[in-house]
Steps between C-alpha positions, in 0.01 A plus 500: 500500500751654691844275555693546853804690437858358426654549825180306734499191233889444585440558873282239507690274295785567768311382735314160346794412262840547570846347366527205708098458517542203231749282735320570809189382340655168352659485815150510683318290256757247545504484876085507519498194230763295693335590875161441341589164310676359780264504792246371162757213515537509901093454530306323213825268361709405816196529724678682780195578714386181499825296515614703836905540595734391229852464592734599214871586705542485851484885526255518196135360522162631244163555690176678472447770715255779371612815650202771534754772674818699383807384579589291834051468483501884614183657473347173457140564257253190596214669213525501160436868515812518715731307194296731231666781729846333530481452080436821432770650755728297248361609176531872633882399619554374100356808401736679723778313378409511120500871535857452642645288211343718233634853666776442736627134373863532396669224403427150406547333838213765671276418203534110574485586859194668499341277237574212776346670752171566272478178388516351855276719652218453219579127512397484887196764438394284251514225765309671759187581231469144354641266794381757812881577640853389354607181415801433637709153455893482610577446868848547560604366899879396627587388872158523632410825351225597252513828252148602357388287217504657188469558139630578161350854495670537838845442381445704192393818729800481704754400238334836376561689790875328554561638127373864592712503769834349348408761205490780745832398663649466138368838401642673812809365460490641153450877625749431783792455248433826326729762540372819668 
């Protein structure tokens, strides 16, 4: 039995395991437990679909609605085929994003980042296979006006995406003050 050589078994180790691949997977673990065991809480404990509008601030208030688009209801998929679809565009985006972590991730704060991101986008996938679309519970409004309603795998993707982006402002900065 012939073994692949040296060099292809550390390719693919590059590419499925990295440095930072153990924080970004706590990091994703974490935020699909929390997203998952909070709408758990939101729907069979608290009773949220059936107890309607619940006012907790007056900007803040927790509802049910059950999203079956993307974001802002785009593309908007009425079937269950449609949210199979929509699940598996965001286990292909994890994948995606695993690869990143465990071959371009390089710091801590991209490895949380991107773990973040995973974890919220399996969280709603997972939503859209067992509850046919996304479960979505905080309705933030102020003088009149009404932002989407949302959840916690929401915030973690784009506390996620705020991180990549301050970490690619702090790393340009960093080559900027380089001498020539």
């Amino acid at each position: 039995m012939t073994d692949r050589p040296a060099a292809m078994r550390g390719w693919t180790r590059a590419w499925v395991w990295g440095p930072y691949s153990s924080l970004g997977l706590i990091a994703c673990l974490g935020t699909l437990a929390l997203d998952q065991s909070h709408k758990w809480w939101m729907l069979a404990v608290l009773g949220i679909a059936e107890r309607g509008r619940v006012t907790v601030t007056p900007f803040l208030d927790l509802v049910y609605v059950k999203n079956i688009g993307i974001s802002y209801s785009l593309f908007d998929q009425a079937s269950y085929e449609g949210q199979l679809m929509l699940a598996a565009f965001g286990v292909a985006a994890t994948i995606g994003l695993w690869v990143w972590l465990a071959h371009g991730a390089g710091n801590r704060l991209m490895a949380v980042c991107l773990g973040l991101i995973m974890g919220g986008a399996l969280g709603n996938a997972t939503d859209r296979v067992v509850l046919g679309g996304v479960a979505d519970f905080f309705s933030l409004h102020a003088f009149g006006f009404y932002w989407y309603v949302f959840n916690l795998a929401d915030v973690a993707i784009v506390a996620g995406v705020a991180g990549l982006l301050y970490d690619s402002f702090l790393t340009s900065r960093k080559d900027a003050a380089k001498p020539l």
